[in-house]
mmCIF file as gemmi writes it, N, C-alpha and C atoms, coordinates in Angstrom:
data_model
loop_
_atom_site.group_PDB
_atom_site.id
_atom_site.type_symbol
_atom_site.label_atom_id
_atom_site.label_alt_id
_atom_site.label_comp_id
_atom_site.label_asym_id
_atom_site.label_entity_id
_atom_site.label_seq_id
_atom_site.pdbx_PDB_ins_code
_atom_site.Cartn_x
_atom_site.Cartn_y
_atom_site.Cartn_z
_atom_site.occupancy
_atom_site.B_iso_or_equiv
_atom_site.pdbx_formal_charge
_atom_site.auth_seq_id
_atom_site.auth_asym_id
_atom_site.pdbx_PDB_model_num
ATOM 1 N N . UNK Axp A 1 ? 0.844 -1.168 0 1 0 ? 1 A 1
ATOM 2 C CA . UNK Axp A 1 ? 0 0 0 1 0 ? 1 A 1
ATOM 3 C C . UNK Axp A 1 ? 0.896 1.239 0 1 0 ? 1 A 1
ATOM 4 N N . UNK Axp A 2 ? 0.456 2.188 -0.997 1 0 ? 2 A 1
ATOM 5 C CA . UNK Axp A 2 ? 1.317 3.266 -0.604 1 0 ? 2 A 1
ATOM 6 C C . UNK Axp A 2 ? 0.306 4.611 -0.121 1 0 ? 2 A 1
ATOM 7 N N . UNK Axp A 3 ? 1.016 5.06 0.62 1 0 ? 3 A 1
ATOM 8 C CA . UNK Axp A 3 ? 0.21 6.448 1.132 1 0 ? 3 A 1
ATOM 9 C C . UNK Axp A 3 ? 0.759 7.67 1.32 1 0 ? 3 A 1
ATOM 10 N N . UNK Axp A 4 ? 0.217 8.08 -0.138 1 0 ? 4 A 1
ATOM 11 C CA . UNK Axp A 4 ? 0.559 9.754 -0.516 1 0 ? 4 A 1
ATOM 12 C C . UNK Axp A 4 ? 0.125 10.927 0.593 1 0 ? 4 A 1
ATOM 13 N N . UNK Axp A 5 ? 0.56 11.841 1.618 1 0 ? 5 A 1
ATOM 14 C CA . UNK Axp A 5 ? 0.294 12.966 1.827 1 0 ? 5 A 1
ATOM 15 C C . UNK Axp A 5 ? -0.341 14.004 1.032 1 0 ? 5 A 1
ATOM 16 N N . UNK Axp A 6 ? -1.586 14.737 1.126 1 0 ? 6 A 1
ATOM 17 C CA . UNK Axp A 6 ? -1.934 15.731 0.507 1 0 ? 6 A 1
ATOM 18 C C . UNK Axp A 6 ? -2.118 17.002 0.863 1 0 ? 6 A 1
ATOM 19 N N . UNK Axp A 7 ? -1.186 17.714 0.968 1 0 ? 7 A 1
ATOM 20 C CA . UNK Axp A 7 ? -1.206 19.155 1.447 1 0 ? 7 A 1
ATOM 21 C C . UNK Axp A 7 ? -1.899 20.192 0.779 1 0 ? 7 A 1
ATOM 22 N N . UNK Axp A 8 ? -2.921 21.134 1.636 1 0 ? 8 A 1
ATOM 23 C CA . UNK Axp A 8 ? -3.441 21.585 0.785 1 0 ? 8 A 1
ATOM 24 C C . UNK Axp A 8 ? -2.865 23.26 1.43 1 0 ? 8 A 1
ATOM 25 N N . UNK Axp A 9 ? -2.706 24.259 0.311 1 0 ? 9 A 1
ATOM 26 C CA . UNK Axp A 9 ? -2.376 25.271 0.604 1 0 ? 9 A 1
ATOM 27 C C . UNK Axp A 9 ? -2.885 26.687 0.46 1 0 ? 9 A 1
ATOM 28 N N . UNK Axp A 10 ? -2.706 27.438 1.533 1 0 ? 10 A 1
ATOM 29 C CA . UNK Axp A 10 ? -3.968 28.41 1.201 1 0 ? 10 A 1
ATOM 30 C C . UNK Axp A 10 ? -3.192 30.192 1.122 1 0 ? 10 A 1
ATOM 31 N N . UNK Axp A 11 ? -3.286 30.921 0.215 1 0 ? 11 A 1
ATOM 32 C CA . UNK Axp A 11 ? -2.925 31.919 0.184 1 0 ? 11 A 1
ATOM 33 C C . UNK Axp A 11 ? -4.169 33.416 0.652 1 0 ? 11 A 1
ATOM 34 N N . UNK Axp A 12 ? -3.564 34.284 1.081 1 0 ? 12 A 1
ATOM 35 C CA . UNK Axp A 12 ? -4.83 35.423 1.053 1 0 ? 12 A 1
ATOM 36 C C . UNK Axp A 12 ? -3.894 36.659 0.406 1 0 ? 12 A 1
ATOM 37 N N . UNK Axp A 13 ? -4.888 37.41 -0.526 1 0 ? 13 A 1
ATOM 38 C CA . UNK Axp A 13 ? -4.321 38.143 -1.037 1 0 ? 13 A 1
ATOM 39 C C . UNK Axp A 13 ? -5.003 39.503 -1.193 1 0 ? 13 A 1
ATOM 40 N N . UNK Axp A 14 ? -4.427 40.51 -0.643 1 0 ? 14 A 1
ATOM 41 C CA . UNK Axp A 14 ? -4.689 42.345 -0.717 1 0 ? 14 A 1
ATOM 42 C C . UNK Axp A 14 ? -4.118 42.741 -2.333 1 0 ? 14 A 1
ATOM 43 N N . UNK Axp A 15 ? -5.847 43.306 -2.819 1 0 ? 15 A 1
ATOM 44 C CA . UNK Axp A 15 ? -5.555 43.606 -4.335 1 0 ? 15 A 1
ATOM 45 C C . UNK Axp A 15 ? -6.283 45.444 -3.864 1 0 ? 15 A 1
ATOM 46 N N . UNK Axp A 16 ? -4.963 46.134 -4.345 1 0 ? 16 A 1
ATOM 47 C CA . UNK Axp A 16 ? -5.447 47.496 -4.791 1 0 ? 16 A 1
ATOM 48 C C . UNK Axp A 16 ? -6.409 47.826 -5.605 1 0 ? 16 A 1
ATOM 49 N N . UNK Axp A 17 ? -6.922 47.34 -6.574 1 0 ? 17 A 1
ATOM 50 C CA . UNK Axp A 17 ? -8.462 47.891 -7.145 1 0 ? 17 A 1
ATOM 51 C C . UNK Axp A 17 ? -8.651 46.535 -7.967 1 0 ? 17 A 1
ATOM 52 N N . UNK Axp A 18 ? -10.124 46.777 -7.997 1 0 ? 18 A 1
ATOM 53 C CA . UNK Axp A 18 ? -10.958 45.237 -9.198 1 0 ? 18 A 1
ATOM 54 C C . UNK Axp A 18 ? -10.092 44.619 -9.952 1 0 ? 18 A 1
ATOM 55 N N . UNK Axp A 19 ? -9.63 45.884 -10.738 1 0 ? 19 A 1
ATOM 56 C CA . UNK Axp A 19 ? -9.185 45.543 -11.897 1 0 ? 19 A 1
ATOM 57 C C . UNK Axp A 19 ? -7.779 44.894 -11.267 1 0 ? 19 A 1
ATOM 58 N N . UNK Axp A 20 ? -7.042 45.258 -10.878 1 0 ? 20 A 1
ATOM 59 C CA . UNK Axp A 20 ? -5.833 43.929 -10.601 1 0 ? 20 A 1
ATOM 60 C C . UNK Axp A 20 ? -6.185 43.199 -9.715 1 0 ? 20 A 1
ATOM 61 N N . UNK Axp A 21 ? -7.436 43.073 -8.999 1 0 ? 21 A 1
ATOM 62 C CA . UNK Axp A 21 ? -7.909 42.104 -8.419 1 0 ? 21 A 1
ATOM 63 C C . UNK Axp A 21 ? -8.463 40.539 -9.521 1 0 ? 21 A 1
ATOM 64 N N . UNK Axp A 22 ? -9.091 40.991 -10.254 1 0 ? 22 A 1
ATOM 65 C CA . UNK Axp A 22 ? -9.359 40.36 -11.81 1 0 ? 22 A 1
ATOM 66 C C . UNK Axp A 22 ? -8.019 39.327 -12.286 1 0 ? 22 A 1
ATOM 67 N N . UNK Axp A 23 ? -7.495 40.651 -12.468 1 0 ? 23 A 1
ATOM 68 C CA . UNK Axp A 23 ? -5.836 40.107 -13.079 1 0 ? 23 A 1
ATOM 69 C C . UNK Axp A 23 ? -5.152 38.863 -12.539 1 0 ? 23 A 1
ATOM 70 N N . UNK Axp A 24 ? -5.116 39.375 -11.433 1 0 ? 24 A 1
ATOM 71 C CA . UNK Axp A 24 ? -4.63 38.52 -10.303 1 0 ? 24 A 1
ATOM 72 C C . UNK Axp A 24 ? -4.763 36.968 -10.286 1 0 ? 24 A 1
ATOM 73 N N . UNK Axp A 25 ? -6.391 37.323 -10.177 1 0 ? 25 A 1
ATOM 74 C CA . UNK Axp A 25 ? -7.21 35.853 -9.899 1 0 ? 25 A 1
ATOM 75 C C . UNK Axp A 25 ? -7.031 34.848 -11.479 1 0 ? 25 A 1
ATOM 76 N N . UNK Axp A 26 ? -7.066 35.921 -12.752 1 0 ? 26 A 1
ATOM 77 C CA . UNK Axp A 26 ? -6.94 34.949 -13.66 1 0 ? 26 A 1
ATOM 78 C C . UNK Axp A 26 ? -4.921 34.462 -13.464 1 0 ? 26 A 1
ATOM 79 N N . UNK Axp A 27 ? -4.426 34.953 -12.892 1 0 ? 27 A 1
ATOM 80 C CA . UNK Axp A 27 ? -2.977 34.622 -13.023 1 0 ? 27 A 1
ATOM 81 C C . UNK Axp A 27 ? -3.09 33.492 -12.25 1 0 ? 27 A 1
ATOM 82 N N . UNK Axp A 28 ? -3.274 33.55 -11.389 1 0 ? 28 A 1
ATOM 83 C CA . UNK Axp A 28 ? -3.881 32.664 -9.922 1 0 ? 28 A 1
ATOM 84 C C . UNK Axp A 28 ? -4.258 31.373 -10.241 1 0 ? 28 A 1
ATOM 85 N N . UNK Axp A 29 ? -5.301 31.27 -11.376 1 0 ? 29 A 1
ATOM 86 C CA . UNK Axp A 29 ? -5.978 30.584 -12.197 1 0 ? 29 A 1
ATOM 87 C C . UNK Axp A 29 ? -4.93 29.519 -13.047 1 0 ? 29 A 1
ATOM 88 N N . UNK Axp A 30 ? -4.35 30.223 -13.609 1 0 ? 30 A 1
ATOM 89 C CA . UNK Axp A 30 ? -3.632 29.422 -14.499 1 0 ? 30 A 1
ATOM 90 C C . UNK Axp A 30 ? -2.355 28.905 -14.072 1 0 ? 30 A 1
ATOM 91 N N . UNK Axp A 31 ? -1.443 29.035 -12.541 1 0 ? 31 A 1
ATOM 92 C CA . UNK Axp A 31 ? -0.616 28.671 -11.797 1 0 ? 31 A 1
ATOM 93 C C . UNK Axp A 31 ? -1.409 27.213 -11.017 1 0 ? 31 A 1
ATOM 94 N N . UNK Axp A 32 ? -2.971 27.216 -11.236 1 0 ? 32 A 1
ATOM 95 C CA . UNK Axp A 32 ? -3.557 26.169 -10.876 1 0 ? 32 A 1
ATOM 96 C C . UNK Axp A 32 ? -3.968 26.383 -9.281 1 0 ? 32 A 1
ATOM 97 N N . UNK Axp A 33 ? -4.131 27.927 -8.748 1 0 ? 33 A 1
ATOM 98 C CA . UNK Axp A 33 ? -4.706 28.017 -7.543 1 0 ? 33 A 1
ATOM 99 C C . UNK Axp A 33 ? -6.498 28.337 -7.693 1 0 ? 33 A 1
ATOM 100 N N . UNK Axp A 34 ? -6.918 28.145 -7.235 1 0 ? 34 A 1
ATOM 101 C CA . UNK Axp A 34 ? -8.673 28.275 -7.148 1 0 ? 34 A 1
ATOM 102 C C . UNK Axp A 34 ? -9.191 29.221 -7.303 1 0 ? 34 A 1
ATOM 103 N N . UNK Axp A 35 ? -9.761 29.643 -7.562 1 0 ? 35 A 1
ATOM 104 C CA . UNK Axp A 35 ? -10.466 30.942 -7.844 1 0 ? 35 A 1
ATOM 105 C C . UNK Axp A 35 ? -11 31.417 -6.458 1 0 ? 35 A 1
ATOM 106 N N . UNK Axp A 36 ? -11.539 32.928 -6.252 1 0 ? 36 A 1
ATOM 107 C CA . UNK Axp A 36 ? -11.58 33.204 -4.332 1 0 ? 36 A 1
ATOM 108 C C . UNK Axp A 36 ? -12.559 32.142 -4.006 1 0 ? 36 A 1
ATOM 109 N N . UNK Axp A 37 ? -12.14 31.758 -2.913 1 0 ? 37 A 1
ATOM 110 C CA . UNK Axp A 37 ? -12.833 31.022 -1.866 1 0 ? 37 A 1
ATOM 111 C C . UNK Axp A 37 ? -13.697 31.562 -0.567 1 0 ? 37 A 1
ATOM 112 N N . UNK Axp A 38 ? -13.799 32.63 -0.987 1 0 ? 38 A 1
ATOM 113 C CA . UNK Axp A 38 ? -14.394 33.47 0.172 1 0 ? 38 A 1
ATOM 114 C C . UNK Axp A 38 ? -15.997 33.919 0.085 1 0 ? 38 A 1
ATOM 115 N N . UNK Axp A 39 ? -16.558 33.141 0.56 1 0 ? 39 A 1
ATOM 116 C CA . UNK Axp A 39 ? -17.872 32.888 0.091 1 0 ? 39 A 1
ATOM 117 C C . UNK Axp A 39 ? -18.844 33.386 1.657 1 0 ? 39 A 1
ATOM 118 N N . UNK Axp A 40 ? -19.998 33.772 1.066 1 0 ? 40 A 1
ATOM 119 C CA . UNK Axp A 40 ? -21.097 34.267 2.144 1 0 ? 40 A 1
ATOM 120 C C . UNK Axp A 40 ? -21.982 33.029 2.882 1 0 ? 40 A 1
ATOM 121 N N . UNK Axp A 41 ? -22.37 33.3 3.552 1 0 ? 41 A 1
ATOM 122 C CA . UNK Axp A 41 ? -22.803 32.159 3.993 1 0 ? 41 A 1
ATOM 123 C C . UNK Axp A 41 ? -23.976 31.233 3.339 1 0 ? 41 A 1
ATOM 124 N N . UNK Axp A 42 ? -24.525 32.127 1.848 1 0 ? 42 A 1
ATOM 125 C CA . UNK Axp A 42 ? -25.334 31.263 1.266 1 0 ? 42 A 1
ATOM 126 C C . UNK Axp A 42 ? -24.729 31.365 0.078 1 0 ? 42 A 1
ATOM 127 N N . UNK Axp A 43 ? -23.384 31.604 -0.08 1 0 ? 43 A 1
ATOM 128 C CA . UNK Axp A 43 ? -22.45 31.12 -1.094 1 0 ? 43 A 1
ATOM 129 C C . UNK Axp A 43 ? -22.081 32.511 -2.173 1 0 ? 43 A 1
ATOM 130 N N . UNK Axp A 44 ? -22.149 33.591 -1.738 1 0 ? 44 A 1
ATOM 131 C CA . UNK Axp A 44 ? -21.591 34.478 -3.16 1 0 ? 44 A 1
ATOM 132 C C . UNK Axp A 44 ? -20.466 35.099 -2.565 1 0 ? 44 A 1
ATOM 133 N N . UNK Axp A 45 ? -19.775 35.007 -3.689 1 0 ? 45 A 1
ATOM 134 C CA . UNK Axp A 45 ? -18.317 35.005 -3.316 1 0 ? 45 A 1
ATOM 135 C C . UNK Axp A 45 ? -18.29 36.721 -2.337 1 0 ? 45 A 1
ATOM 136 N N . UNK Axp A 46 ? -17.011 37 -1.602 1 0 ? 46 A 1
ATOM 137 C CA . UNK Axp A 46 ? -16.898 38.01 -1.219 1 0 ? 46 A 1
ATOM 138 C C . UNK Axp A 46 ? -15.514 38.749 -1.308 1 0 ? 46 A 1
ATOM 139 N N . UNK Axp A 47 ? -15.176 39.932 -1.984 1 0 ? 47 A 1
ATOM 140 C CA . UNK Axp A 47 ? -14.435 40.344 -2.522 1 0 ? 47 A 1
ATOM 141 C C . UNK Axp A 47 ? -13.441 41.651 -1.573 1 0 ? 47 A 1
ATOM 142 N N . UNK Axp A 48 ? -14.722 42.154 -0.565 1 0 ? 48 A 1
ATOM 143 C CA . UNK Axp A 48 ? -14.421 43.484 0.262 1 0 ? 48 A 1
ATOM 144 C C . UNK Axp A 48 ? -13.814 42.384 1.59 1 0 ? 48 A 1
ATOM 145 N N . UNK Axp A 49 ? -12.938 43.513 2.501 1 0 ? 49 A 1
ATOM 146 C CA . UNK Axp A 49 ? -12.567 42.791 3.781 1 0 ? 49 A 1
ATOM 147 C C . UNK Axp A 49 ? -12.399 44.357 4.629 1 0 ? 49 A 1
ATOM 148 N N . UNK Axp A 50 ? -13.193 44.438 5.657 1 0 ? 50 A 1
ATOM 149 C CA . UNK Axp A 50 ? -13.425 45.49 6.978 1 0 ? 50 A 1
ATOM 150 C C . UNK Axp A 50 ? -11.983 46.159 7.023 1 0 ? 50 A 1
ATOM 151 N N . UNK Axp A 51 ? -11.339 47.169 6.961 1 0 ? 51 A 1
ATOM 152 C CA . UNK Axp A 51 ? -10.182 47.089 7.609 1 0 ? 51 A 1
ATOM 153 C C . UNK Axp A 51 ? -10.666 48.055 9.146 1 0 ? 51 A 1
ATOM 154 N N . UNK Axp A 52 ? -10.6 47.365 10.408 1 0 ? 52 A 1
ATOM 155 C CA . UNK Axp A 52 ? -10.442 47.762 11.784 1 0 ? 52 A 1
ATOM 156 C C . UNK Axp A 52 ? -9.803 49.192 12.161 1 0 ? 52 A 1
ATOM 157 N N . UNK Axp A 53 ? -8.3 48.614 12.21 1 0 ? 53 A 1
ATOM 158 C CA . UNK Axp A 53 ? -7.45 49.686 12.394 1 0 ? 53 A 1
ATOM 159 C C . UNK Axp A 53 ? -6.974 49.797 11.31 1 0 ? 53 A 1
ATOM 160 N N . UNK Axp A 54 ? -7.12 51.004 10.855 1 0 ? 54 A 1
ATOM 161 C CA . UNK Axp A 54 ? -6.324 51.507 9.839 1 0 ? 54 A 1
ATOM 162 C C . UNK Axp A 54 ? -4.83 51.846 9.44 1 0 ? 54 A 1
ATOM 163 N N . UNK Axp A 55 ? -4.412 52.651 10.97 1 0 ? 55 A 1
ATOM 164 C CA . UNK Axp A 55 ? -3.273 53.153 10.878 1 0 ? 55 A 1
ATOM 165 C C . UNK Axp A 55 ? -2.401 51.466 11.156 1 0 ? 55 A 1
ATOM 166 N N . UNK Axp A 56 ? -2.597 50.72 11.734 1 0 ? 56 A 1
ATOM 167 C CA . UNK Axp A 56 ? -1.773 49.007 11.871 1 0 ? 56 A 1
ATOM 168 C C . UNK Axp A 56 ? -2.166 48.511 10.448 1 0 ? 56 A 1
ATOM 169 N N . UNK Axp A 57 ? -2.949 48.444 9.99 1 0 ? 57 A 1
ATOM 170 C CA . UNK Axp A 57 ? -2.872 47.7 8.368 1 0 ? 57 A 1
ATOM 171 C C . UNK Axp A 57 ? -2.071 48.397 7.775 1 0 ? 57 A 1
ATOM 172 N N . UNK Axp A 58 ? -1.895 50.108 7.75 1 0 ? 58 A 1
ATOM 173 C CA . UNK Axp A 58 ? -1.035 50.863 6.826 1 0 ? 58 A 1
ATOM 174 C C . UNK Axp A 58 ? 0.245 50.59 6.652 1 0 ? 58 A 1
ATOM 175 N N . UNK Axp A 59 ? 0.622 49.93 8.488 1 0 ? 59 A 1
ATOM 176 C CA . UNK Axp A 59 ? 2.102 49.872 8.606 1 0 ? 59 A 1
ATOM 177 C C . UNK Axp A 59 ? 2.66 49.061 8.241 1 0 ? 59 A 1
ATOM 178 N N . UNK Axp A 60 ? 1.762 47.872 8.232 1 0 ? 60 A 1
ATOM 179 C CA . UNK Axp A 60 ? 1.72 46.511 7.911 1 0 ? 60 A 1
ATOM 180 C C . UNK Axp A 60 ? 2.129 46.125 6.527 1 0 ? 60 A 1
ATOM 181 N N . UNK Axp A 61 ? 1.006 46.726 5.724 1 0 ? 61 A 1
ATOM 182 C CA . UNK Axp A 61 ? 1.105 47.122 4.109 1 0 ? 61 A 1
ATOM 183 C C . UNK Axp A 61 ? 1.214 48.529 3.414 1 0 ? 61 A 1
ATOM 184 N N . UNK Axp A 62 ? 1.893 49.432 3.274 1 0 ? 62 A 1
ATOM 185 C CA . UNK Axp A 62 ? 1.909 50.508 2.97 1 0 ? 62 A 1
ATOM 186 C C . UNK Axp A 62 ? 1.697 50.743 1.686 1 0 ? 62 A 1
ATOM 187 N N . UNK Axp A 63 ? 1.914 50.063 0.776 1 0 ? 63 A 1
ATOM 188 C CA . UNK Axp A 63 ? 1.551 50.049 -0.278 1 0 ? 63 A 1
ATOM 189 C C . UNK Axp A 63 ? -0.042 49.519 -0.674 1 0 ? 63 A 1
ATOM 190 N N . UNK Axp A 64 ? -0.808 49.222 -0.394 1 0 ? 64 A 1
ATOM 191 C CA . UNK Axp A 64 ? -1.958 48.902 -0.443 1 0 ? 64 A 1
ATOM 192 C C . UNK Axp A 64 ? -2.923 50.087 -0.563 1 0 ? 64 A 1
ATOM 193 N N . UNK Axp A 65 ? -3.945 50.234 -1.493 1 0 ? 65 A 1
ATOM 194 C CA . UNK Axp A 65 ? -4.592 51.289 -1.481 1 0 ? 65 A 1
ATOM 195 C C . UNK Axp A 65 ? -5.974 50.798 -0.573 1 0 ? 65 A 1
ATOM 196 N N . UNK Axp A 66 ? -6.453 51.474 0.75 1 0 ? 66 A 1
ATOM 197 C CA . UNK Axp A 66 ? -7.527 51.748 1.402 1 0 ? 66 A 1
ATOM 198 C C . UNK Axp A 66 ? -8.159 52.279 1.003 1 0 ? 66 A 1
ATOM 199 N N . UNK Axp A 67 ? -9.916 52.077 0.755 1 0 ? 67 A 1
ATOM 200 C CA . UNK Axp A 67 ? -11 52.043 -0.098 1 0 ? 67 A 1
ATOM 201 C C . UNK Axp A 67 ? -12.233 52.514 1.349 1 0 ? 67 A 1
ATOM 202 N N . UNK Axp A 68 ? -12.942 53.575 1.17 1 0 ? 68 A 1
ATOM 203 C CA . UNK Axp A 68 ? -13.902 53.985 1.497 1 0 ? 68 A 1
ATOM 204 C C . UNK Axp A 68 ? -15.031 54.148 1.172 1 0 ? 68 A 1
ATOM 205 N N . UNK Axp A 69 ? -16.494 53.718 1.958 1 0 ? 69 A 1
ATOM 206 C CA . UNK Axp A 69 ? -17.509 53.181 1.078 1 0 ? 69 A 1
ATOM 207 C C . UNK Axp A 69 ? -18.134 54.622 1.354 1 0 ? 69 A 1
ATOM 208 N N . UNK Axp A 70 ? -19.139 54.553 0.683 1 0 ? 70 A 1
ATOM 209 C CA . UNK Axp A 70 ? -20.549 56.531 1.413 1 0 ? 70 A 1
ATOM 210 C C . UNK Axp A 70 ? -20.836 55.814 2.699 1 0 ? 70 A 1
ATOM 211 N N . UNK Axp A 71 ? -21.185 57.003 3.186 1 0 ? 71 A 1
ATOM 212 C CA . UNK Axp A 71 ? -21.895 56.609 4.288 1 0 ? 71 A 1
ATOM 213 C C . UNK Axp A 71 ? -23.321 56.055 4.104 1 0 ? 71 A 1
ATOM 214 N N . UNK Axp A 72 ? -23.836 55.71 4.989 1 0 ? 72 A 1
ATOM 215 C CA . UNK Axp A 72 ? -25.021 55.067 4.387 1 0 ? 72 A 1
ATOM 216 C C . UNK Axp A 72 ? -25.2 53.326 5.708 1 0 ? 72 A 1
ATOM 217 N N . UNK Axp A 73 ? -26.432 53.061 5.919 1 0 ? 73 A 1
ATOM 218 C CA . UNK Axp A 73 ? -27.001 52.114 6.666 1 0 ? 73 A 1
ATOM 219 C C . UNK Axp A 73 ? -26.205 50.85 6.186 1 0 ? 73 A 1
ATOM 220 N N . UNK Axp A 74 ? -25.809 50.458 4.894 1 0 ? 74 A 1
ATOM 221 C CA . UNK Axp A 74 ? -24.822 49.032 4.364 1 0 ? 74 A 1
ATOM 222 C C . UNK Axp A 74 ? -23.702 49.386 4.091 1 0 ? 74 A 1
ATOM 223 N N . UNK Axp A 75 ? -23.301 50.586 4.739 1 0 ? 75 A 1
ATOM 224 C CA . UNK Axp A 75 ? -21.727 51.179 4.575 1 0 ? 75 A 1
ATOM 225 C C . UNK Axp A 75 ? -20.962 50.036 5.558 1 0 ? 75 A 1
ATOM 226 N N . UNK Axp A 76 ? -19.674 49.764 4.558 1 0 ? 76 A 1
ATOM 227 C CA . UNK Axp A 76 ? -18.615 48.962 5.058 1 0 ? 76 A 1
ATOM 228 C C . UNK Axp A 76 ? -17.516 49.608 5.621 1 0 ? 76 A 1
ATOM 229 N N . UNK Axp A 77 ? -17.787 51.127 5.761 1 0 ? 77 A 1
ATOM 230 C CA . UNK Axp A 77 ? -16.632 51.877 5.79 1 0 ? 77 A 1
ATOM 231 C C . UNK Axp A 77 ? -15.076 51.752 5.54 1 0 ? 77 A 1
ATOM 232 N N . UNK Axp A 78 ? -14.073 51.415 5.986 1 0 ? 78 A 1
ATOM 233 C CA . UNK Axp A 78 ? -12.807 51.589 5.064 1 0 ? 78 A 1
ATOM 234 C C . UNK Axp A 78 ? -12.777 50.326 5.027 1 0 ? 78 A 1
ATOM 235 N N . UNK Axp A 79 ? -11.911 49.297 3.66 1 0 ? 79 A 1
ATOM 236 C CA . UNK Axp A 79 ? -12.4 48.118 3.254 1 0 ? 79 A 1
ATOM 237 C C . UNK Axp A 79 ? -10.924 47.657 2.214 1 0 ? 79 A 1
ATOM 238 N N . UNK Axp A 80 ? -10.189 47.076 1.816 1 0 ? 80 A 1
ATOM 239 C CA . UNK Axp A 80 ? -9.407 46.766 0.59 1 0 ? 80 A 1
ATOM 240 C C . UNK Axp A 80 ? -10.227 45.666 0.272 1 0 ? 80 A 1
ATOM 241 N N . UNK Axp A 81 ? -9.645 45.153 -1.235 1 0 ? 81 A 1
ATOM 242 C CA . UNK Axp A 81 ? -10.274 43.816 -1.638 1 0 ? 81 A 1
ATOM 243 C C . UNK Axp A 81 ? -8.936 42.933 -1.452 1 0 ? 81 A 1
ATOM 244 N N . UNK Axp A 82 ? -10.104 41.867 -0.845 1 0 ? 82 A 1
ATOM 245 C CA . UNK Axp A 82 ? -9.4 40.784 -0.232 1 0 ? 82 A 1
ATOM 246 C C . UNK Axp A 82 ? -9.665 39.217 -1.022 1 0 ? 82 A 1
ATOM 247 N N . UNK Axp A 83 ? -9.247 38.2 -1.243 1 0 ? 83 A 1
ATOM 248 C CA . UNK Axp A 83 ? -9.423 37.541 -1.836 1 0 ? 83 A 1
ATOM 249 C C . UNK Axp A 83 ? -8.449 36.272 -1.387 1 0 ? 83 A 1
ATOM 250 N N . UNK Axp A 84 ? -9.269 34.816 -1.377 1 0 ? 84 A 1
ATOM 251 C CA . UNK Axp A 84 ? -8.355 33.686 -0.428 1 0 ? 84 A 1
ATOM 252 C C . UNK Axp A 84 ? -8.135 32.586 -1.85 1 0 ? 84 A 1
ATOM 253 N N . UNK Axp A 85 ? -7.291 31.74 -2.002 1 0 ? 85 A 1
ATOM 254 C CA . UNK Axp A 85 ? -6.741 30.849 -2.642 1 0 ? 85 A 1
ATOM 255 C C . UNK Axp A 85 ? -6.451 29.804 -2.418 1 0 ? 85 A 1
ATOM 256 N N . UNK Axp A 86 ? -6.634 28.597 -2.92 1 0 ? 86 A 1
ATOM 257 C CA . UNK Axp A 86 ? -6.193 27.748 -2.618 1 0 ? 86 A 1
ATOM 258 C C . UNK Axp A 86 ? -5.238 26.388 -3.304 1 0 ? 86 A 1
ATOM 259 N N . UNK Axp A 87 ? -4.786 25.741 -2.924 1 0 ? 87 A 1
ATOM 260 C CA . UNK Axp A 87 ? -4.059 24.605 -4.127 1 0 ? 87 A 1
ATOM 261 C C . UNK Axp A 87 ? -3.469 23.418 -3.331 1 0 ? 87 A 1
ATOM 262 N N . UNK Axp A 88 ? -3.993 22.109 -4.044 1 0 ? 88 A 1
ATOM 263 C CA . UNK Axp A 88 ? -3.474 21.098 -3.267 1 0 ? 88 A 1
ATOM 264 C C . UNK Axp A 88 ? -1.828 20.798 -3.878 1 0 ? 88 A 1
ATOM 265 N N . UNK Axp A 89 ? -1.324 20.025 -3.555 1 0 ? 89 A 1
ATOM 266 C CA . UNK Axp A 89 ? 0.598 19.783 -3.46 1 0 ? 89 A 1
ATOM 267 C C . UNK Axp A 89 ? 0.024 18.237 -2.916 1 0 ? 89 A 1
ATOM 268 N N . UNK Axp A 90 ? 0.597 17.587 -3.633 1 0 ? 90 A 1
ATOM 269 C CA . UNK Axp A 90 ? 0.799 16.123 -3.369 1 0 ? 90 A 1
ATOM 270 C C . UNK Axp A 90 ? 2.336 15.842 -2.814 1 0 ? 90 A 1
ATOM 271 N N . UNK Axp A 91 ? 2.368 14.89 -1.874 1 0 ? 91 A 1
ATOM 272 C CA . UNK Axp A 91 ? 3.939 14.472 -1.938 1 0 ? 91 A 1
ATOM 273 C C . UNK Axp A 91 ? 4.336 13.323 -1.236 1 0 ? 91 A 1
């Protein structure tokens, strides 16, 4: 009997706007990682991620552009797009 290990691996990734968020995911795509995995609880994908503290994410990532929603009752207020990955590795 032989018995392969299957590691599965998960990336998260901060995209400065749609559009290289897009990019990204088709690059992502064709390296053979999954398309986002970040799904709602009745399944549509989710693209925005809360940022808390602002000034600790900045320091964290400085290069990242922070995204502000209107104000408004379904305001997410400051937010980057976030996006998770995944890929199995046999070995």
């Amino acid at each position: 009997m032989i018995i392969k290990e299957e590691v599965k691996k998960v990336i998260h990734v901060v995209h400065n706007s749609t559009i290289e968020m897009m990019e990204t995911i088709e690059n992502l795509k064709k390296e053979e990682w999954s398309d986002n995995t970040r799904v709602s609880v009745v399944g549509i994908s989710l693209f925005k991620k809360t940022i808390d503290d602002v000034e600790e994410f900045q320091k964290k990532y400085p290069n990242v552009t922070i995204h502000e929603d209107r104000p408004g009752y379904l305001s997410m207020g400051k937010y980057v797009y976030y996006t998770t990955h995944e890929r199995d590795f046999f070995e």
